[in-house]
PDB file of N, CA, C and O in Angstrom:
ATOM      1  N   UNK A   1     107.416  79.734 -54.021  1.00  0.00           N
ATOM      2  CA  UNK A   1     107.393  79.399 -52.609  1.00  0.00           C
ATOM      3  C   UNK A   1     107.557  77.897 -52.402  1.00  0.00           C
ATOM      4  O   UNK A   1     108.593  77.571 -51.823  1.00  0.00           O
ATOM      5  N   UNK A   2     106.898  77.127 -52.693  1.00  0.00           N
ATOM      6  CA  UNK A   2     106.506  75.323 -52.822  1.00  0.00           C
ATOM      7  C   UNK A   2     107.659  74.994 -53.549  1.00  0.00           C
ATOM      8  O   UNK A   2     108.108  73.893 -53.230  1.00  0.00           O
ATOM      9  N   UNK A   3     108.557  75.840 -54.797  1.00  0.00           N
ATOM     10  CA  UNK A   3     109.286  75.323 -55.201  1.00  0.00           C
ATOM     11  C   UNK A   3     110.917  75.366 -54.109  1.00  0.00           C
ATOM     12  O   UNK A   3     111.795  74.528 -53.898  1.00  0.00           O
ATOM     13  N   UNK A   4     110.722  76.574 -53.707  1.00  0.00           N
ATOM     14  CA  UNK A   4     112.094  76.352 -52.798  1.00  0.00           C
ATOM     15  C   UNK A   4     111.720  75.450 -51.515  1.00  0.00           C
ATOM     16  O   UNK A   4     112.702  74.974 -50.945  1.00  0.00           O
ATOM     17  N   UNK A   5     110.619  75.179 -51.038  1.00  0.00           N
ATOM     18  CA  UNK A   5     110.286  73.842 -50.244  1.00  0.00           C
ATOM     19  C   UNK A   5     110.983  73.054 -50.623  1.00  0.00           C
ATOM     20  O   UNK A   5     111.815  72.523 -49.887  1.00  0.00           O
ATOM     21  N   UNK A   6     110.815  72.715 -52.067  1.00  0.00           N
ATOM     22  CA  UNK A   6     111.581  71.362 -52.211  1.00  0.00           C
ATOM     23  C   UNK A   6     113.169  71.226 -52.428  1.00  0.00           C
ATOM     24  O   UNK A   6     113.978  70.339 -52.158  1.00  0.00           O
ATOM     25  N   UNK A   7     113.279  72.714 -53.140  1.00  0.00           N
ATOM     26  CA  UNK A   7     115.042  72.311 -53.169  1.00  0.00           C
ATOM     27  C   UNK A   7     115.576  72.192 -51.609  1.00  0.00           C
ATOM     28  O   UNK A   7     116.670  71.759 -51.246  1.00  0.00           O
ATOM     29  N   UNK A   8     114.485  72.705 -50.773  1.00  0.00           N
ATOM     30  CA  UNK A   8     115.705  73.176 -49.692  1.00  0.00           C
ATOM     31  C   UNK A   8     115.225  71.676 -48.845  1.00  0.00           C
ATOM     32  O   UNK A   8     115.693  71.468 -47.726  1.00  0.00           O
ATOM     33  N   UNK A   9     114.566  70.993 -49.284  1.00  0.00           N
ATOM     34  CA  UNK A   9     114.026  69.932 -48.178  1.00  0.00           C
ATOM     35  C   UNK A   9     115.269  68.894 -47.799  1.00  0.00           C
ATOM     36  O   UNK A   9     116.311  68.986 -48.449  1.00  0.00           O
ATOM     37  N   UNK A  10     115.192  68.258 -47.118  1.00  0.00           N
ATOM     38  CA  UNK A  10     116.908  67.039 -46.639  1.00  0.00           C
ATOM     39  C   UNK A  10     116.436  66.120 -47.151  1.00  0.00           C
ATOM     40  O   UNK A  10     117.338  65.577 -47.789  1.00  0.00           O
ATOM     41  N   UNK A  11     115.172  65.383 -47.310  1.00  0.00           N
ATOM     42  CA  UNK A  11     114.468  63.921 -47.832  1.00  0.00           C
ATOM     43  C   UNK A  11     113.431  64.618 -48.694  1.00  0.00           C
ATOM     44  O   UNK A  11     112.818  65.583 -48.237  1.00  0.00           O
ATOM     45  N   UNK A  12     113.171  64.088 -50.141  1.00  0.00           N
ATOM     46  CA  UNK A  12     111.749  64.589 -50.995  1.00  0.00           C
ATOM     47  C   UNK A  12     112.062  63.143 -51.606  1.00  0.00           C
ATOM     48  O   UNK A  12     113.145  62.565 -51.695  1.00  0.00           O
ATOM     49  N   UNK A  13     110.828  62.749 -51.985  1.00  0.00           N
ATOM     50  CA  UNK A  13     110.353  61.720 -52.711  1.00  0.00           C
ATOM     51  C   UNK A  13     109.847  62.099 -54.197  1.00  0.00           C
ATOM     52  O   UNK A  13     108.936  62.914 -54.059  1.00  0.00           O
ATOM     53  N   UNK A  14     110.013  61.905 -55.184  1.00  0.00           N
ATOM     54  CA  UNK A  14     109.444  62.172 -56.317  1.00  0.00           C
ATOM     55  C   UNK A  14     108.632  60.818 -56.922  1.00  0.00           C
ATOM     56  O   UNK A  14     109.306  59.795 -57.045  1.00  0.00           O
ATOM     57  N   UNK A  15     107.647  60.792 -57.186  1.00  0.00           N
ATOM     58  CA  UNK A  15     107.179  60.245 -57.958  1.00  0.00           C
ATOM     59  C   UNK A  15     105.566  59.637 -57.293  1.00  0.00           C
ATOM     60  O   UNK A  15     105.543  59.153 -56.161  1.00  0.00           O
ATOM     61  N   UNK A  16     104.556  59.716 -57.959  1.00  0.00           N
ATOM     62  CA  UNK A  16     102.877  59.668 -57.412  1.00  0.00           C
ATOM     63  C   UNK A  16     103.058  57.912 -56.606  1.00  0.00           C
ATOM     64  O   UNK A  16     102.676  57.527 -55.501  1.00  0.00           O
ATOM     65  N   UNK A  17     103.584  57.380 -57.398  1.00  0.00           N
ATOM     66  CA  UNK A  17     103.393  55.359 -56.496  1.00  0.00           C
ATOM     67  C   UNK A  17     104.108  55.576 -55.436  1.00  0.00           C
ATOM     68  O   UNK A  17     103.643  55.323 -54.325  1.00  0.00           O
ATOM     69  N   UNK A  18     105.696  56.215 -55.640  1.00  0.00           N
ATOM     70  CA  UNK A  18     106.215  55.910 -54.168  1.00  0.00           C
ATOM     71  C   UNK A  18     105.913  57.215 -53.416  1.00  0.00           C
ATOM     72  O   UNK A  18     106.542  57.181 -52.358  1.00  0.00           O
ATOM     73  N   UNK A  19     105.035  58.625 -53.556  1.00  0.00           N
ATOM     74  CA  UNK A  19     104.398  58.911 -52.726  1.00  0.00           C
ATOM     75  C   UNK A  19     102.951  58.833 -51.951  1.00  0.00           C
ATOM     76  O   UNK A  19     102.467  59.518 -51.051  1.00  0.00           O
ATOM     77  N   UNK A  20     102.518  57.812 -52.618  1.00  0.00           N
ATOM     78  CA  UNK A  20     101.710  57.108 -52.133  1.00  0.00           C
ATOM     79  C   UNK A  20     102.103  56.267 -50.795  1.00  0.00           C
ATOM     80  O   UNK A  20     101.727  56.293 -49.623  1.00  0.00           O
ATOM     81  N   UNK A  21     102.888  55.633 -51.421  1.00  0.00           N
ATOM     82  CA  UNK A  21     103.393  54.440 -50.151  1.00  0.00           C
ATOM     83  C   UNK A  21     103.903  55.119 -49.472  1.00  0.00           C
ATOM     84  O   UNK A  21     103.682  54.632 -48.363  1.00  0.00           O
ATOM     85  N   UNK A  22     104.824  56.485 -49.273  1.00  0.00           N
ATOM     86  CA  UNK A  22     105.267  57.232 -48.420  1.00  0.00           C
ATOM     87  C   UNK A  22     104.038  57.644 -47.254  1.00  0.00           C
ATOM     88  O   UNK A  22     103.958  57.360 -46.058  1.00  0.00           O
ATOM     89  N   UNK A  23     103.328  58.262 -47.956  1.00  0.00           N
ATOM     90  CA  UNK A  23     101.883  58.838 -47.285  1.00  0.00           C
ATOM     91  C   UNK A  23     101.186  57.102 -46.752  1.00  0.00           C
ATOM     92  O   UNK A  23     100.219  57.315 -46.021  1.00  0.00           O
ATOM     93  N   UNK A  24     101.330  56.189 -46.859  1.00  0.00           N
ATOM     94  CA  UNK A  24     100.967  55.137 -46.263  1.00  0.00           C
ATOM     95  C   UNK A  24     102.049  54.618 -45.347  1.00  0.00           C
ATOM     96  O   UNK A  24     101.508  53.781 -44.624  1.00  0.00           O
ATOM     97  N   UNK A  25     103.169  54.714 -45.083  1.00  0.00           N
ATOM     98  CA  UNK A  25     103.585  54.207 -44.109  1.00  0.00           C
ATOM     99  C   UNK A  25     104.266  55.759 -42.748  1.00  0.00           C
ATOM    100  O   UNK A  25     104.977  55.841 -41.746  1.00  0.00           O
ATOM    101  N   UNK A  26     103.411  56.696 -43.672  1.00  0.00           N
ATOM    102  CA  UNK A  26     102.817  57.682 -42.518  1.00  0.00           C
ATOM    103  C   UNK A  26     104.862  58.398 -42.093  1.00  0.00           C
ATOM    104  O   UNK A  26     105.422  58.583 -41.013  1.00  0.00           O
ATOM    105  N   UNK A  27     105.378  58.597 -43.617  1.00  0.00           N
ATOM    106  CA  UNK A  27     106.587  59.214 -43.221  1.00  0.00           C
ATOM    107  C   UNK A  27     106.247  60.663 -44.036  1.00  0.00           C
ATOM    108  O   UNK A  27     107.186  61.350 -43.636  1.00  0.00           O
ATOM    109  N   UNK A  28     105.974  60.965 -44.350  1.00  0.00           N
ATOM    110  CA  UNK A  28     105.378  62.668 -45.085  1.00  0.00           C
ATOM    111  C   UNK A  28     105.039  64.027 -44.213  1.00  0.00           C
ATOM    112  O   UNK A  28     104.422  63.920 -43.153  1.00  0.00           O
ATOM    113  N   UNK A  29     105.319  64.857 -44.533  1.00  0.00           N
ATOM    114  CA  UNK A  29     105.399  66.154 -43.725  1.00  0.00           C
ATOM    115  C   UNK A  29     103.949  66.557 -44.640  1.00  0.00           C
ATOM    116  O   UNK A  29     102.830  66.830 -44.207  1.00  0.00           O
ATOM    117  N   UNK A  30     104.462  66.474 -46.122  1.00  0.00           N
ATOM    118  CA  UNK A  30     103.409  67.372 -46.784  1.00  0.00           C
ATOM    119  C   UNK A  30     103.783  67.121 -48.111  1.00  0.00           C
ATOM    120  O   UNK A  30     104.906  66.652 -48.298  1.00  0.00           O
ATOM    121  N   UNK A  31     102.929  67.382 -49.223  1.00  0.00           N
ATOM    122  CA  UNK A  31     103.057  66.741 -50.612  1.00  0.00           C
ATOM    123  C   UNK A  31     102.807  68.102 -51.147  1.00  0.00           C
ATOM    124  O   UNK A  31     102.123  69.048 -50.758  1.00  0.00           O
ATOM    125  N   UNK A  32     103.690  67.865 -52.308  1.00  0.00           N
ATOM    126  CA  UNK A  32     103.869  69.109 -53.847  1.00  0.00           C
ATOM    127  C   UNK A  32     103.030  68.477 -54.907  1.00  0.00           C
ATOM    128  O   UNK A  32     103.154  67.281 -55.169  1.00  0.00           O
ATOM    129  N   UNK A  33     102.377  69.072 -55.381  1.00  0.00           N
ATOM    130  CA  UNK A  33     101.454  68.279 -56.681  1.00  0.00           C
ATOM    131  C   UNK A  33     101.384  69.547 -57.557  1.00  0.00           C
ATOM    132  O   UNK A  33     101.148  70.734 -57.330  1.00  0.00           O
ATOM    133  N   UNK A  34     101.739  68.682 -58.853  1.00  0.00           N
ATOM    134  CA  UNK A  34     101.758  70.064 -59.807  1.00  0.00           C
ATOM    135  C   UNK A  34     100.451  70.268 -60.752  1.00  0.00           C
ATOM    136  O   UNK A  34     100.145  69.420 -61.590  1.00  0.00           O
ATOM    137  N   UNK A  35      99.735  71.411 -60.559  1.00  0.00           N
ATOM    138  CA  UNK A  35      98.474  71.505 -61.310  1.00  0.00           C
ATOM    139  C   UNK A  35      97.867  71.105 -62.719  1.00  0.00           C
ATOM    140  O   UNK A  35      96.752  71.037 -63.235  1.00  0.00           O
ATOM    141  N   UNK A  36      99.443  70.831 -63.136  1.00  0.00           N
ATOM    142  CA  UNK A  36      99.255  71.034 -65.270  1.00  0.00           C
ATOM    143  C   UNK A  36      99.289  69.278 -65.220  1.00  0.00           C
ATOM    144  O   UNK A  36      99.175  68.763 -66.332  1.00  0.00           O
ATOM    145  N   UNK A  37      99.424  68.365 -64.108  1.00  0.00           N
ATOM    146  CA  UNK A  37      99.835  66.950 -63.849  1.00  0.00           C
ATOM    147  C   UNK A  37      98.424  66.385 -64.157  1.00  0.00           C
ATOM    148  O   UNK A  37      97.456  66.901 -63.597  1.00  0.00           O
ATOM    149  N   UNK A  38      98.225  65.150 -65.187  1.00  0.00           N
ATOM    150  CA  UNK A  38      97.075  64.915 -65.326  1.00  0.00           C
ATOM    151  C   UNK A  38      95.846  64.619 -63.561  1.00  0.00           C
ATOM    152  O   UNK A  38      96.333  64.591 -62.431  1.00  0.00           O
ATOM    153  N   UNK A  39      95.033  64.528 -63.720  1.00  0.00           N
ATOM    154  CA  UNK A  39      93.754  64.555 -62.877  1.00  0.00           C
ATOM    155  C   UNK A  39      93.621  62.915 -62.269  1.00  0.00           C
ATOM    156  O   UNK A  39      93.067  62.701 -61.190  1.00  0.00           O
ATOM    157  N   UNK A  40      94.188  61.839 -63.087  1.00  0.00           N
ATOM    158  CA  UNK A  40      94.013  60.587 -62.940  1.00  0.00           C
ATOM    159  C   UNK A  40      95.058  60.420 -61.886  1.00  0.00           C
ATOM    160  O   UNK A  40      94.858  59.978 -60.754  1.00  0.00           O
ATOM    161  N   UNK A  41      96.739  61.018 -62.622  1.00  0.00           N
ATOM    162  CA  UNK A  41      97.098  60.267 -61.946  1.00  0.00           C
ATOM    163  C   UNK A  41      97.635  61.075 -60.514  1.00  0.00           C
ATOM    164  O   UNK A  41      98.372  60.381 -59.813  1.00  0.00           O
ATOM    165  N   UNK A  42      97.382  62.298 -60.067  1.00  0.00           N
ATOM    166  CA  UNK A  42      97.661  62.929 -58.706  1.00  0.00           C
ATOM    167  C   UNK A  42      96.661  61.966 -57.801  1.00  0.00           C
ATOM    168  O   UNK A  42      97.082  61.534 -56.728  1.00  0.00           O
ATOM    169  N   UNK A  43      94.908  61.541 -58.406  1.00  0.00           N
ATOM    170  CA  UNK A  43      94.544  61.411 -57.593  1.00  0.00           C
ATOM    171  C   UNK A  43      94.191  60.616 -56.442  1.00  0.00           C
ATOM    172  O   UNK A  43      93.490  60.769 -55.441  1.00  0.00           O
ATOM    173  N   UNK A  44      95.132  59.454 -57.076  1.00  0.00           N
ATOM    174  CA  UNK A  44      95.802  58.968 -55.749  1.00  0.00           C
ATOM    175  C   UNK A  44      96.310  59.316 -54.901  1.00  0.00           C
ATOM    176  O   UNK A  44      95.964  58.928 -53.785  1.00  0.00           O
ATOM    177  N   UNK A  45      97.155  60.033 -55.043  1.00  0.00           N
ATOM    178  CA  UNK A  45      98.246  60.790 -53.827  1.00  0.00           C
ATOM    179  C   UNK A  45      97.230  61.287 -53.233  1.00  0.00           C
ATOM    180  O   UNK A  45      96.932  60.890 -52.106  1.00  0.00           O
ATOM    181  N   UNK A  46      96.340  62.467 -54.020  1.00  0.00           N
ATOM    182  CA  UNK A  46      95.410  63.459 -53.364  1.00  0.00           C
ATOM    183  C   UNK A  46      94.499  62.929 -51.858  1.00  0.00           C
ATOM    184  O   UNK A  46      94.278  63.449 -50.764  1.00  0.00           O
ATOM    185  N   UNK A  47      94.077  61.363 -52.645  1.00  0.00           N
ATOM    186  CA  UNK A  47      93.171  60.784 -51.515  1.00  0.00           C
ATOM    187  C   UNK A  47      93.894  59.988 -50.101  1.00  0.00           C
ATOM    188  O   UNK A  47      93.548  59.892 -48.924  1.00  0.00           O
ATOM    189  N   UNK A  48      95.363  59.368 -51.101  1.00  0.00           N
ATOM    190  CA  UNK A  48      96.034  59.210 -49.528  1.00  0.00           C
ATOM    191  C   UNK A  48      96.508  60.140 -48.864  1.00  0.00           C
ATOM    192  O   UNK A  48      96.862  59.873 -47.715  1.00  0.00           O
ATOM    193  N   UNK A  49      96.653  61.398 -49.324  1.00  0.00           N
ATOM    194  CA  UNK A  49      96.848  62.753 -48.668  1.00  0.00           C
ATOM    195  C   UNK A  49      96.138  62.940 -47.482  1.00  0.00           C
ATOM    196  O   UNK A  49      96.520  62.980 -46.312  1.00  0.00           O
ATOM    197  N   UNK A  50      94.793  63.069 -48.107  1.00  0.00           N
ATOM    198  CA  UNK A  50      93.736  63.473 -47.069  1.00  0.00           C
ATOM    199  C   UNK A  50      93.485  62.295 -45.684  1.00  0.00           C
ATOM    200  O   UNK A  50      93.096  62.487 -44.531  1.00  0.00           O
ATOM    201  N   UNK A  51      93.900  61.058 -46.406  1.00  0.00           N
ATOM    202  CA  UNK A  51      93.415  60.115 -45.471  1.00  0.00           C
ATOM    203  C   UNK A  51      94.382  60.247 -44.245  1.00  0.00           C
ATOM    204  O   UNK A  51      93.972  60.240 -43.084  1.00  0.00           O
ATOM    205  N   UNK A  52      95.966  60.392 -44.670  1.00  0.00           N
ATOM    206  CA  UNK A  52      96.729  60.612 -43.463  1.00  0.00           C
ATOM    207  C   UNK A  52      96.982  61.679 -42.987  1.00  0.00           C
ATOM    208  O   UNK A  52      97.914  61.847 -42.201  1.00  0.00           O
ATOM    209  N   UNK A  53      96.030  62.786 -43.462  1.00  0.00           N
ATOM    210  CA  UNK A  53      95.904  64.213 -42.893  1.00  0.00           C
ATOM    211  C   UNK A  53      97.069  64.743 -43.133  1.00  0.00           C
ATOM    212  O   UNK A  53      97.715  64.800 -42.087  1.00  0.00           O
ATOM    213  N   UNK A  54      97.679  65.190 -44.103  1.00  0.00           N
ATOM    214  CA  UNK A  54      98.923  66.002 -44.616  1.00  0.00           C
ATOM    215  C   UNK A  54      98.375  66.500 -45.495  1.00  0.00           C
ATOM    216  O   UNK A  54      97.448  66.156 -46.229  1.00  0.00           O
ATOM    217  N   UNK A  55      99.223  67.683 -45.376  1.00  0.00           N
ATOM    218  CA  UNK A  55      98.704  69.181 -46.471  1.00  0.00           C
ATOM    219  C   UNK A  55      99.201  69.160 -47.751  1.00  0.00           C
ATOM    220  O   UNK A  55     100.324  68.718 -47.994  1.00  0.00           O
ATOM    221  N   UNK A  56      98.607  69.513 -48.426  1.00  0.00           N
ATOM    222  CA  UNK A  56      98.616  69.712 -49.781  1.00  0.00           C
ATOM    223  C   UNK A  56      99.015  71.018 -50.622  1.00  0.00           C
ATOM    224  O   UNK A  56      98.422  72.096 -50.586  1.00  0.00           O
ATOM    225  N   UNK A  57     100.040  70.725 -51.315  1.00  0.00           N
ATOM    226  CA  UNK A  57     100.675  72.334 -51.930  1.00  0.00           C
ATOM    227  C   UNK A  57     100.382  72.144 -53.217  1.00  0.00           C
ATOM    228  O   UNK A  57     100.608  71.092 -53.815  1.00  0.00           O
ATOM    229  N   UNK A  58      99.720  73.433 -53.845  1.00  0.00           N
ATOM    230  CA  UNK A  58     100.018  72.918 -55.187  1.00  0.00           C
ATOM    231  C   UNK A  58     100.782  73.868 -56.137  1.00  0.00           C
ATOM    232  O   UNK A  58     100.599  75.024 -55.756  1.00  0.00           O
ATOM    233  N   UNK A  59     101.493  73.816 -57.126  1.00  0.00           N
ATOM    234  CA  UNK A  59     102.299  74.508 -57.777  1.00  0.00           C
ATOM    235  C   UNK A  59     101.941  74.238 -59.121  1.00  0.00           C
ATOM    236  O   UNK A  59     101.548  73.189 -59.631  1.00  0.00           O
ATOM    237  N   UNK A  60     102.212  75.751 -59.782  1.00  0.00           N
ATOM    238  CA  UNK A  60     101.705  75.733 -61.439  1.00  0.00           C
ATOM    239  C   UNK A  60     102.469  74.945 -62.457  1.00  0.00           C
ATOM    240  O   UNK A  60     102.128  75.121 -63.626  1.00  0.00           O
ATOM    241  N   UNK A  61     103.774  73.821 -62.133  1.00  0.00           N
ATOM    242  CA  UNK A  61     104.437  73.272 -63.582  1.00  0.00           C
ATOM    243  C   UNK A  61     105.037  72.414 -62.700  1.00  0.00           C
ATOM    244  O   UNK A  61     105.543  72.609 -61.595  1.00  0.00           O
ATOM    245  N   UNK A  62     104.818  70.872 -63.752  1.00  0.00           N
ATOM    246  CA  UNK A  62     105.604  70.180 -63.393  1.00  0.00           C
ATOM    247  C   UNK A  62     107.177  69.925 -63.585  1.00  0.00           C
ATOM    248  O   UNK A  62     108.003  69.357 -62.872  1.00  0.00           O
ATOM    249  N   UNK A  63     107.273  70.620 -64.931  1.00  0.00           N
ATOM    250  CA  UNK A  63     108.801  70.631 -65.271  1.00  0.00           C
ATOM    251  C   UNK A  63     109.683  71.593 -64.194  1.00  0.00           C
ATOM    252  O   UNK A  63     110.823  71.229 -63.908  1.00  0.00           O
ATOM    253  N   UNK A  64     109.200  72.670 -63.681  1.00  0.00           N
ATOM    254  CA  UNK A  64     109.058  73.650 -62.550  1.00  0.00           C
ATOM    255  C   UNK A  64     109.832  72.415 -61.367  1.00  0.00           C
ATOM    256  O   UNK A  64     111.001  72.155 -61.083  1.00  0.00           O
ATOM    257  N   UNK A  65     108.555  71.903 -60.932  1.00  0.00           N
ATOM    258  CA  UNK A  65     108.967  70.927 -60.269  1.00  0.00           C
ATOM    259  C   UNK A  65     109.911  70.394 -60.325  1.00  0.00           C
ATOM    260  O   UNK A  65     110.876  70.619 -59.596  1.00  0.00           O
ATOM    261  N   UNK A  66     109.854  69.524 -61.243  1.00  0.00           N
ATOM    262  CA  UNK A  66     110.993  68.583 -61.733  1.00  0.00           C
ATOM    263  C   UNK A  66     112.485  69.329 -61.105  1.00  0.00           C
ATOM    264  O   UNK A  66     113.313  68.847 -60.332  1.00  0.00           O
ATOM    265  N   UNK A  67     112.446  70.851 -61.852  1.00  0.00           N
ATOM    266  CA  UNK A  67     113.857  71.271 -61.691  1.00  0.00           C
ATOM    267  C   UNK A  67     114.403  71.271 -60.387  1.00  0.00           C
ATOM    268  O   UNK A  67     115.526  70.852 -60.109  1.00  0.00           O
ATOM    269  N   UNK A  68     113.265  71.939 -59.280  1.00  0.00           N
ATOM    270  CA  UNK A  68     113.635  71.981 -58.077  1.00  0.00           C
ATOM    271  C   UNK A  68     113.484  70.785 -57.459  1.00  0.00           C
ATOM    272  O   UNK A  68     113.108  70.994 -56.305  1.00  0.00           O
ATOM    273  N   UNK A  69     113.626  69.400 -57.732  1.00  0.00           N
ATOM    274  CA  UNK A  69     113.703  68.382 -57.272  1.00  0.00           C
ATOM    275  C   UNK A  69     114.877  67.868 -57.797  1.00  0.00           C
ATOM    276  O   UNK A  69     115.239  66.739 -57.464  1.00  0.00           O
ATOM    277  N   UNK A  70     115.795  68.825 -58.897  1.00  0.00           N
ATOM    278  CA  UNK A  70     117.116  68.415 -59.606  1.00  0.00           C
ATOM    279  C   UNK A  70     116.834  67.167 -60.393  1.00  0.00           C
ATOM    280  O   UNK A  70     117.309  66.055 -60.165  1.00  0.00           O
ATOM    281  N   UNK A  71     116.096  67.459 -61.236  1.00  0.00           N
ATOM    282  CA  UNK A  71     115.500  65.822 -61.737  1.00  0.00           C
ATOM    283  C   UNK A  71     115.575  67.051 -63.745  1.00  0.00           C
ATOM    284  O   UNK A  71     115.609  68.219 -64.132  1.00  0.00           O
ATOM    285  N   UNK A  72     115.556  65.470 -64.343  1.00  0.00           N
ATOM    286  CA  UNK A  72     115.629  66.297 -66.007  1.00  0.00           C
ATOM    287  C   UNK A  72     114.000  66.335 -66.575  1.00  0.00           C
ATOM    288  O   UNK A  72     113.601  67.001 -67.531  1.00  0.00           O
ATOM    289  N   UNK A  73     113.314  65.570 -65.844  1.00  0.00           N
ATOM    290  CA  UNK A  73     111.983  65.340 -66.405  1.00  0.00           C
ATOM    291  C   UNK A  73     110.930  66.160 -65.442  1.00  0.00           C
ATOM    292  O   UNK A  73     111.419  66.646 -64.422  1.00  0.00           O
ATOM    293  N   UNK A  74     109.804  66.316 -65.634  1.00  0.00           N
ATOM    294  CA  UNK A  74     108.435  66.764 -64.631  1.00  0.00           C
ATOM    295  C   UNK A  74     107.816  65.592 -64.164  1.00  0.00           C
ATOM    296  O   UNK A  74     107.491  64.499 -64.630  1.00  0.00           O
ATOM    297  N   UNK A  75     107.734  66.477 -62.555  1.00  0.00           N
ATOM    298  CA  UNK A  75     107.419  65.459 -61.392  1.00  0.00           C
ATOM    299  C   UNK A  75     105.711  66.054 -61.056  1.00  0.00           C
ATOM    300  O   UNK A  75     105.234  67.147 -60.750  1.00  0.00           O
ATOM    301  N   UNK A  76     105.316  65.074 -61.234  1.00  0.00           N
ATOM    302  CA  UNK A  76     103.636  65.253 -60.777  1.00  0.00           C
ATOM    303  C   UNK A  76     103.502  65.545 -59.570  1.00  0.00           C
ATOM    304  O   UNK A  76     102.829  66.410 -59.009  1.00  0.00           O
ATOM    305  N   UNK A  77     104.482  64.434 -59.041  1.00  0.00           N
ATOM    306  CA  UNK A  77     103.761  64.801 -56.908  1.00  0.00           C
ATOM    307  C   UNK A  77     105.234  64.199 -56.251  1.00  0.00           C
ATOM    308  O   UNK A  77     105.816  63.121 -56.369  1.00  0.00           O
ATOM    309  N   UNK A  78     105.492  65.309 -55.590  1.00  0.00           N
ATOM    310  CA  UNK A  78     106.411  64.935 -54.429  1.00  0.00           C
ATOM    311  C   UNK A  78     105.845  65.461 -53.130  1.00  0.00           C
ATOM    312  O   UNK A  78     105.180  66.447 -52.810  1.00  0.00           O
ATOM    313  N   UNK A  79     106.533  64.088 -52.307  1.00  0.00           N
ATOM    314  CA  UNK A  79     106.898  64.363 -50.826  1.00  0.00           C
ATOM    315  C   UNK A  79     107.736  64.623 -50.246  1.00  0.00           C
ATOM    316  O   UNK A  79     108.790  64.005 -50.394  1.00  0.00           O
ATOM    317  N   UNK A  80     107.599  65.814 -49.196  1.00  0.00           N
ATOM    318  CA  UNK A  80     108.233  66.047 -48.320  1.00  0.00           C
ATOM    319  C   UNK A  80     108.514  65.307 -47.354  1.00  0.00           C
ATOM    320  O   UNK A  80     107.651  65.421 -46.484  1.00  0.00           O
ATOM    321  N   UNK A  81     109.789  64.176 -46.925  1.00  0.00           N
ATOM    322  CA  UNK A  81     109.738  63.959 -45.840  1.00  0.00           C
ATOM    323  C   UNK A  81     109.870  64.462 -44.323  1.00  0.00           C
ATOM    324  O   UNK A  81     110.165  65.615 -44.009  1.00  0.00           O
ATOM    325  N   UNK A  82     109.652  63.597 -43.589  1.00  0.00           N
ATOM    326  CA  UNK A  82     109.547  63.931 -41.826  1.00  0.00           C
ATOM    327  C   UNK A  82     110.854  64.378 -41.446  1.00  0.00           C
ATOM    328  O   UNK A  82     111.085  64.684 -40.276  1.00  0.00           O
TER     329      UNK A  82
END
């Protein structure tokens, strides 16, 4: 489900720093975070998540991820943009 979110999205952000700053300059619909993604480093995103009140999806693999973001590597946390 979360994974065709992202293929089908027009703007996604990949990566936990620049969805951070995404979720800080308040352009995010909603963030993908992948469960198997270490604990340290989602939980940044997690807390600027909550702070700018956007929902949180989470999905079982980051390589998963990765694919449906058309990327060769696994993506910890993407955003959905606005």
């Amino acid at each position: 489900m979360s994974y065709e979110k992202v293929a089908q999205a027009k703007q996604i952000i990949v990566g936990t720093k620049q969805t951070v700053r995404a979720l800080k300059d308040g352009k995010v619909r909603e963030v993908v975070i992948a469960e198997d993604a270490d604990e340290t480093i989602v939980r940044k995103v997690v807390e600027a998540a909550n702070v700018a009140h956007v929902p949180i999806c989470k999905v079982d693999s980051m390589k998963k991820l990765g694919k449906a973001c058309k990327i060769e590597v696994g993506a910890a946390a993407v955003a959905i943009i606005r």
